[in-house]
C-alpha positions as CSV (number, residue, x, y, z in Angstrom):
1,X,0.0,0.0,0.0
2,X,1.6,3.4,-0.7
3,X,0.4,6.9,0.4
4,X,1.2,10.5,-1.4
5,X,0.6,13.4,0.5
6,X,0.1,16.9,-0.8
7,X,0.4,19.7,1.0
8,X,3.1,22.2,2.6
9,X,3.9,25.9,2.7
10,X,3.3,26.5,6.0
11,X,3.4,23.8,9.6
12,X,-0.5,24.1,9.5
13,X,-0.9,22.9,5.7
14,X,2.0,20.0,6.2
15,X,1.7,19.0,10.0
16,X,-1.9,17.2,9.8
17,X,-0.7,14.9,6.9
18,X,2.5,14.5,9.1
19,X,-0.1,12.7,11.8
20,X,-1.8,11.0,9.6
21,X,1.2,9.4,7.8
22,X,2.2,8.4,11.3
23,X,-1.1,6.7,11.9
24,X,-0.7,4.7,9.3
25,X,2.4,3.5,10.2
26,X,0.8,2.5,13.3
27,X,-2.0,0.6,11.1
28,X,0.1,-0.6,8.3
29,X,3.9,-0.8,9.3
30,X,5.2,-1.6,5.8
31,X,2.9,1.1,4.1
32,X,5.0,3.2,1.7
33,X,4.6,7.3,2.3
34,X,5.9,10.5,0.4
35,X,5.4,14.0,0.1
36,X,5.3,16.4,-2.3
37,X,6.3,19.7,-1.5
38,X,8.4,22.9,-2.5
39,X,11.8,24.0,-1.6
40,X,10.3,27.2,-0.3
41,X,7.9,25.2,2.2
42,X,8.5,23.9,5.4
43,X,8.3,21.0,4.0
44,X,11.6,21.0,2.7
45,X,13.5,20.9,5.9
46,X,10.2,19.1,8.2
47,X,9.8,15.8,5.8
48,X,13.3,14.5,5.5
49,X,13.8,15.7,8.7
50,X,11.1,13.2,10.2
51,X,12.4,10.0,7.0
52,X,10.0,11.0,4.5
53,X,11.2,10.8,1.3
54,X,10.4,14.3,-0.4
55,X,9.3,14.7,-3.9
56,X,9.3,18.8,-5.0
57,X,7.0,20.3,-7.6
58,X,7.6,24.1,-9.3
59,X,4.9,25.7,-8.2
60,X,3.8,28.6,-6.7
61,X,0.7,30.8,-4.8
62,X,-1.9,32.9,-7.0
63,X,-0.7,36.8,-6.3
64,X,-4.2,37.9,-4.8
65,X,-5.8,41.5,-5.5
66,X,-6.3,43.5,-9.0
67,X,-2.9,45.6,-9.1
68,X,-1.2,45.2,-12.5
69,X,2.1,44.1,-10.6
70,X,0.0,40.5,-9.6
71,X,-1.7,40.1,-12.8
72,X,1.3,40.2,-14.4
73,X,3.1,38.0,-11.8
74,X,-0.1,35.5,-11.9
75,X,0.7,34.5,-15.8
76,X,4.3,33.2,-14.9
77,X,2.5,31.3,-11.8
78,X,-0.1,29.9,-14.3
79,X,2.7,28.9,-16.4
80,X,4.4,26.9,-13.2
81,X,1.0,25.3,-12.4
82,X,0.9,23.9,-16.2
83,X,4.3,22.4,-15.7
84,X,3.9,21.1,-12.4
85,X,0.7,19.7,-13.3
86,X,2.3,17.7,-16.0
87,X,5.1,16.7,-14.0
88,X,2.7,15.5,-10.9
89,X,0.8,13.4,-13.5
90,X,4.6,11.5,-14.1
91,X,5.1,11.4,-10.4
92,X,1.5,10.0,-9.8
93,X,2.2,7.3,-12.9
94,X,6.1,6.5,-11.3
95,X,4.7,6.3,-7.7
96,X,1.2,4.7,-8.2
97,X,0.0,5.7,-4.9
98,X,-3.3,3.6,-4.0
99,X,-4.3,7.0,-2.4
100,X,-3.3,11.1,-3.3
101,X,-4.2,13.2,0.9
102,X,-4.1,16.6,-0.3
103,X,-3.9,19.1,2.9
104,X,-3.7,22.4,1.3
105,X,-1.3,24.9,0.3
106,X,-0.6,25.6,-3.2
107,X,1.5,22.4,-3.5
108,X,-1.6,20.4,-2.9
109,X,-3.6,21.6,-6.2
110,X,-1.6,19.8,-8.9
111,X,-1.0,16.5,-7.3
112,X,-4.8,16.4,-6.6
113,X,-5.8,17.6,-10.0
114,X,-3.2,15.3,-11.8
115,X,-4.6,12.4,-9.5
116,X,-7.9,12.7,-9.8
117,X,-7.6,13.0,-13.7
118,X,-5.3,9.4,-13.6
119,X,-9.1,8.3,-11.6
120,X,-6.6,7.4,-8.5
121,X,-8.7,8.0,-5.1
122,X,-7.9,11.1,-3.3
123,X,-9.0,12.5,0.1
124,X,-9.2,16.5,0.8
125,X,-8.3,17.5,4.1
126,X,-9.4,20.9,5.0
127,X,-8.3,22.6,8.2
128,X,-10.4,26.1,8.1
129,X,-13.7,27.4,8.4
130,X,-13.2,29.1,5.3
131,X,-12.0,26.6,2.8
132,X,-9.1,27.0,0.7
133,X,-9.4,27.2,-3.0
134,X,-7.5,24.2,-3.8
135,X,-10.4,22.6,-1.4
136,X,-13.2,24.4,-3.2
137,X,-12.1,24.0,-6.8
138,X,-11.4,19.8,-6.4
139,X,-13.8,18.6,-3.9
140,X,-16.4,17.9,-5.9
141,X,-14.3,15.1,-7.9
142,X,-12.5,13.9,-4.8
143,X,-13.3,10.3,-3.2
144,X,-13.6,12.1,0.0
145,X,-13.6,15.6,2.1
146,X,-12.7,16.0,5.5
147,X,-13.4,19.4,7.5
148,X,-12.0,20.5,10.8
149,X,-15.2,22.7,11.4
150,X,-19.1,22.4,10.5
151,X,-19.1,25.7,9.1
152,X,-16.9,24.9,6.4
153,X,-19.4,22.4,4.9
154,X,-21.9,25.7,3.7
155,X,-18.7,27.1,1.1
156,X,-18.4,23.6,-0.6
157,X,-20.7,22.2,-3.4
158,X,-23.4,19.4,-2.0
159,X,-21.5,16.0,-1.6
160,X,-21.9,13.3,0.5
161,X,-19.1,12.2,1.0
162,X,-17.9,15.7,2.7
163,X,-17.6,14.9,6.2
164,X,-16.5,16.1,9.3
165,X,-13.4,14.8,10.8
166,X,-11.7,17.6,13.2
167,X,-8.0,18.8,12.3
168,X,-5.1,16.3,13.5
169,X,-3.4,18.4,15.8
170,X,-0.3,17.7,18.4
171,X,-1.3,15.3,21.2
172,X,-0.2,16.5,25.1
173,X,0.1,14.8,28.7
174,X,-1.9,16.9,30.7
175,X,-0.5,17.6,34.2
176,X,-1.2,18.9,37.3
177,X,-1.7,23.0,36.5
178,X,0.2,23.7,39.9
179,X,3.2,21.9,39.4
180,X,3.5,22.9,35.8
181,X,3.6,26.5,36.9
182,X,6.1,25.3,39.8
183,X,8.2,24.1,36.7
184,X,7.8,27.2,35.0
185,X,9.4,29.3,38.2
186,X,6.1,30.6,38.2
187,X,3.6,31.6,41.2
188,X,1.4,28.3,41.9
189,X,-1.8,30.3,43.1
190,X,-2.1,33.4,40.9
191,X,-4.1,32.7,37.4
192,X,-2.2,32.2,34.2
193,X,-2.2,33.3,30.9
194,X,-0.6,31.5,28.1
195,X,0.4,33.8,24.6
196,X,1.9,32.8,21.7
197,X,2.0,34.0,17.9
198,X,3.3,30.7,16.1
199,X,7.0,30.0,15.9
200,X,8.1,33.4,14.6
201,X,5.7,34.6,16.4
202,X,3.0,38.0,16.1
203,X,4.3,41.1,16.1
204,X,1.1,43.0,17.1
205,X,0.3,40.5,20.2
206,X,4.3,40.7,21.3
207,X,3.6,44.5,21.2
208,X,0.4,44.5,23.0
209,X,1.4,42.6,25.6
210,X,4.7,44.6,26.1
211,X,2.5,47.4,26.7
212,X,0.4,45.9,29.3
213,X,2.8,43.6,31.1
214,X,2.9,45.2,34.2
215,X,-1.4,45.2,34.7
216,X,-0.7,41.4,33.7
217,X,2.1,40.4,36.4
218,X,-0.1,42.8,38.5
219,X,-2.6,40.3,39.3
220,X,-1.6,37.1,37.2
221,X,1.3,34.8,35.6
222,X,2.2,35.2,32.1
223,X,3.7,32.2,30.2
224,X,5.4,34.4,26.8
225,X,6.7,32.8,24.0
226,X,7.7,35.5,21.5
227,X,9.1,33.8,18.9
228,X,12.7,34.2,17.3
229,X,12.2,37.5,15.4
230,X,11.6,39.8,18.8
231,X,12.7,37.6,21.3
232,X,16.0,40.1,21.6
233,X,14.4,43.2,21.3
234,X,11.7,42.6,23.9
235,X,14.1,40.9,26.3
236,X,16.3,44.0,26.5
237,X,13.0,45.7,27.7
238,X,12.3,43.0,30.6
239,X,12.6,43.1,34.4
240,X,13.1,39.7,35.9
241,X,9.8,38.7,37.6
242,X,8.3,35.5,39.6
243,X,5.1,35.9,37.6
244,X,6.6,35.9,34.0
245,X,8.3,33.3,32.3
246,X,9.3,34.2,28.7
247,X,11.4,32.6,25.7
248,X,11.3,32.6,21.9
249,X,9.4,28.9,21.9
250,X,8.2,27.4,24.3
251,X,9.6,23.6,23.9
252,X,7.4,22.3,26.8
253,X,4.3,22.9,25.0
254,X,2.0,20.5,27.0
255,X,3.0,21.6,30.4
256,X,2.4,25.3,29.2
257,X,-1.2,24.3,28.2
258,X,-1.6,22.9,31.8
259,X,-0.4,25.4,34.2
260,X,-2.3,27.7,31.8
261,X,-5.8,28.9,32.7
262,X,-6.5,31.4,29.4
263,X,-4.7,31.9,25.9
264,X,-4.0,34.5,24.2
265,X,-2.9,33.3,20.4
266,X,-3.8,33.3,16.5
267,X,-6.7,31.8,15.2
268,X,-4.6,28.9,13.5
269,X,-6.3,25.7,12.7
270,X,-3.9,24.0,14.3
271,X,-4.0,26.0,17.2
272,X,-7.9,26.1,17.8
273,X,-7.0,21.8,17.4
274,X,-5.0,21.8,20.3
275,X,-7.0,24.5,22.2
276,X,-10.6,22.3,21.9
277,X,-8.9,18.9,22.2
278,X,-7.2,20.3,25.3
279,X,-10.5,22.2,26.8
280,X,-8.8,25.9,26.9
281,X,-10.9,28.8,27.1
282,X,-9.0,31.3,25.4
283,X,-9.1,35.0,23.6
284,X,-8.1,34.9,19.6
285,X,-6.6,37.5,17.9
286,X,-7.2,36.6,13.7
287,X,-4.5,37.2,11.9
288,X,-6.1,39.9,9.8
289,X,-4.3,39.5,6.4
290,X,-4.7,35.7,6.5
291,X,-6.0,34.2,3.1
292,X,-9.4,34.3,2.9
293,X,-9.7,35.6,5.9
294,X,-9.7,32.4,7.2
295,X,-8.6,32.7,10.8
296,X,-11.9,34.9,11.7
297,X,-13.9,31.9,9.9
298,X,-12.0,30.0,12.1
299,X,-12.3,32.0,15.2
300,X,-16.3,32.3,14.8
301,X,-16.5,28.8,15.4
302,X,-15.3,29.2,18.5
303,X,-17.0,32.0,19.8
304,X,-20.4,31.0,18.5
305,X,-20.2,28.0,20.9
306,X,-18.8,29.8,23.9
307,X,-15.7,29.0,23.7
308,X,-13.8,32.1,23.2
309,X,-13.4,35.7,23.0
310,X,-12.2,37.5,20.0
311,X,-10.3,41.0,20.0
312,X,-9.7,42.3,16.5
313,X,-5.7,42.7,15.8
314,X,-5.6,46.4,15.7
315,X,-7.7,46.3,18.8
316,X,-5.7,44.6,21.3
317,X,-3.1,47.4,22.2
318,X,-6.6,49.5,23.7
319,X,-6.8,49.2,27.6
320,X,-10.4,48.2,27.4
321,X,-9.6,45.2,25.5
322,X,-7.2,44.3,28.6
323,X,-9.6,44.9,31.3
324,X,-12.1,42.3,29.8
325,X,-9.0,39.8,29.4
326,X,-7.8,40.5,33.0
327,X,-11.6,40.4,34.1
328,X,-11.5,36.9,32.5
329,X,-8.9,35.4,34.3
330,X,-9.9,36.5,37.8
331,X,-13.3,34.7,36.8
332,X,-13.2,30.5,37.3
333,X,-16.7,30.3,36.9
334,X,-16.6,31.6,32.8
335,X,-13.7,30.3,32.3
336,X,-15.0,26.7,33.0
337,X,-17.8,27.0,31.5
338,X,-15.6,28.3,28.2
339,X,-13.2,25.2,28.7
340,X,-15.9,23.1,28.6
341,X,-17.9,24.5,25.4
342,X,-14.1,24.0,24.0
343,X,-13.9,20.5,24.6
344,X,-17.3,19.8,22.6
345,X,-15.8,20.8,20.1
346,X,-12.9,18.8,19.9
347,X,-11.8,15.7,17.7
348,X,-8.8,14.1,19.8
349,X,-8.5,11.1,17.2
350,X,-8.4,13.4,14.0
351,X,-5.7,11.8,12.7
352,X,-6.7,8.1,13.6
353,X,-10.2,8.6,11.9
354,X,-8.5,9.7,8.8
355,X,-6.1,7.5,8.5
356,X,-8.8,4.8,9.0
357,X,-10.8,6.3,6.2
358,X,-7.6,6.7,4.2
359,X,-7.0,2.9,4.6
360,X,-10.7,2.3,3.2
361,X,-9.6,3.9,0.0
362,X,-7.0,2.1,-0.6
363,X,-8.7,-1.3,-0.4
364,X,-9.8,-2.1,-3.8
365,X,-13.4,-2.5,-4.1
C-alpha cells in the first residue's frame, strides 16, 4: 500500500498529513509514504527531517488582489501550475500511490488535480472554516472531504461524501496545573495566561502585551513565547519577575497548556485543534491578512459556541480590550464554563479517523 501526501507551505498545511502518515504507520507498518512539496515550504527541511522521502513540484501561490504588478506576476504562476501539473501526472504514474491526501497549500492543487484525472482515489483535508481554493475548486471530484469545522461544509458544493473529521493536531500529557507552573518558576496560586503567535511569532500581540505587562504580572502569571524574530528586542526591555516566564518557543508545549488557565494566540487551525482537544478557554486574535480571511472563519466557530473571546488585531493594544481579558482570568466560573464548550468541540482522534478512512480507499473495491 503506498500513500502520497500533498500539502506544505506552511506547519498548519504540512503537519496534519505528518499525523496521519504516522497513523498509518501505526495501522500498516510496511505502508510506503511520500510528500510532495516545494523548496520554499516547510516541507523542505520538516519531511526529511522526520524520513519521508520528499518529492518537490515548481509551483507557486496565486498573487491575490487586482494591481497590475500581480496580474502580471499570476501569468508566470499559471505557467508553473501547467508544468507542475504535467510533472505531478509522471510522479503519480512513477509512484502509483493507492491514495493522493491533499492538505492544502498551493503544493496540494496539482498533485490532486493530476490524480484525480489518472481516476486514483484522493481524500481532501481541509483545516479552516473558510476553505481554501484548492479545497473548493477539487472537492467535488475527490473520493472524500474531510473538514475541521461544521461551518466549512456551507462554502463547498453538496456532496456526500464531505464529512467532518476535526484537524489532527499535536497530542499533550496533561498535568497537574500547579506543578506545571512550579516548573515554570512561576507563582502556583495566581491565574495564568498563556500567549503565543506561532514560531516566529506575532508582532502586534508581542507588542500588545509589552504594553500591558505590568497590569498582567499585576494580578496574574504570564507564560510568553515571542518567537525568534523579537525575542532580543523585547528581552532587552524585561525586568526579571516571579510571575513571568518568557522565551522565543516554548519547547514544553504540554506543560504550558496545563499550568495555563487562558490563551491569548492566533486563530490557526492547528491552534484552535490543540486548544478544543485540550478544553482551553481562550481570547483569539485573527490574523487579519490571512488568506481568505480564514482565521476569523475560524475564530467564529469558536465564539459562537462559547468557547472564546475574539479582539480584532488592531484592537488589542486599547486598555479596554485588557480589562475584559484580566476580568476573564480573575473569573473561574466563565472560564469553565468556556473550557468546557471548548472541549465539545474537539476531535482528539483526527488523525486516527483519517487514516482509518484513508485505509478504506486504498482497499480495492
Amino acid at each position: 500500500m503506498k500513500v502520497l501526501f500533498a500539502g506544505g507551505g506552511t506547519g498548519g498545511h504540512l503537519y496534519p498529513g505528518i499525523a496521519m502518515a504516522g497513523e498509518l504507520k501505526k495501522l500498516v507498518p510496511n505502508v510506503g509514504i511520500s510528500f510532495a512539496g516545494t523548496t520554499s515550504g516547510i516541507e523542505a527541511t520538516e519531511v526529511p527531517r522526520l524520513g519521508y522521502k520528499l518529492h518537490l513540484l515548481p509551483v507557486r501561490g496565486l498573487k491575490r488582489g487586482n494591481v497590475l504588478a500581480n496580474m502580471v506576476a499570476n501569468v508566470g504562476v499559471l505557467a508553473d501550475f501547467a508544468r507542475a501539473l504535467w510533472l505531478a501526472m509522471s510522479l503519480v504514474k512513477r509512484e502509483a500511490p493507492d491514495v493522493v491526501v491533499g492538505t492544502g497549500g498551493f503544493v496540494s492543487a496539482p498533485l490532486l488535480l493530476a490524480a484525480q484525472l489518472m481516476r486514483k482515489k484522493t481524500l481532501i483535508q481541509e483545516q479552516n472554516a473558510f476553505p481554501g481554493v484548492t479545497t473548493k475548486l477539487l472537492s467535488a471530484l475527490a473520493s472524500e472531504v474531510h473538514l475541521s469545522f461544521e461551518d466549512a461544509r456551507k462554502f463547498l458544493p453538496k456532496n456526500s461524501r464531505v464529512f467532518v473529521s476535526g484537524n489532527p493536531a499535536r497530542s499533550f500529557e496533561g498535568e497537574d496545573a500547579i506543578r506545571a507552573r512550579t516548573n515554570f518558576g512561576l507563582d502556583a496560586s495566581r491565574p495564568t495566561l498563556l500567549v503565543f503567535g506561532g514560531s516566529r511569532g506575532a508582532r502586534a500581540i508581542n507588542n500588545a502585551v509589552l504594553k500591558h505587562l505590568r497590569e498582567i504580572i499585576a494580578s496574574a502569571n504570564l507564560i510568553w513565547q515571542t518567537g525568534a524574530l523579537d525575542y532580543e528586542r523585547i528581552k532587552a526591555q524585561l525586568s526579571p519577575s516571579s510571575s513571568l516566564w518568557v522565551a522565543p518557543y516554548i519547547e514544553e508545549m504540554g506543560a504550558a497548556y496545563s499550568a495555563a488557565d487562558l490563551v491569548l494566540c492566533r486563530a490557526g487551525a492547528s491552534s484552535i485543534a490543540e486548544l478544543t482537544n485540550l478544553g482551553k478557554p481562550s481570547v483569539l486574535v485573527p490574523y487579519p491578512f490571512a488568506t481568505g480571511d480564514h482565521q476569523r472563519h475560524n475564530a467564529r466557530a469558536l465564539v459562537t459556541n462559547g468557547a472564546a473571546l475574539v479582539i480584532e488585531d488592531d484592537q488589542l493594544g486599547e486598555h479596554v480590550s485588557w480589562n475584559n481579558i484580566l476580568a476573564l482570568l480573575q473569573n473561574p466560573d466563565t472560564l469553565r464554563k468556556m473550557g468546557a464548550a471548548s472541549q465539545k468541540l474537539a476531535y482528539p482522534d483526527a488523525a486516527h479517523q483519517l487514516a482509518l478512512r484513508i485505509l478504506a480507499l486504498a482497499q480495492p473495491h
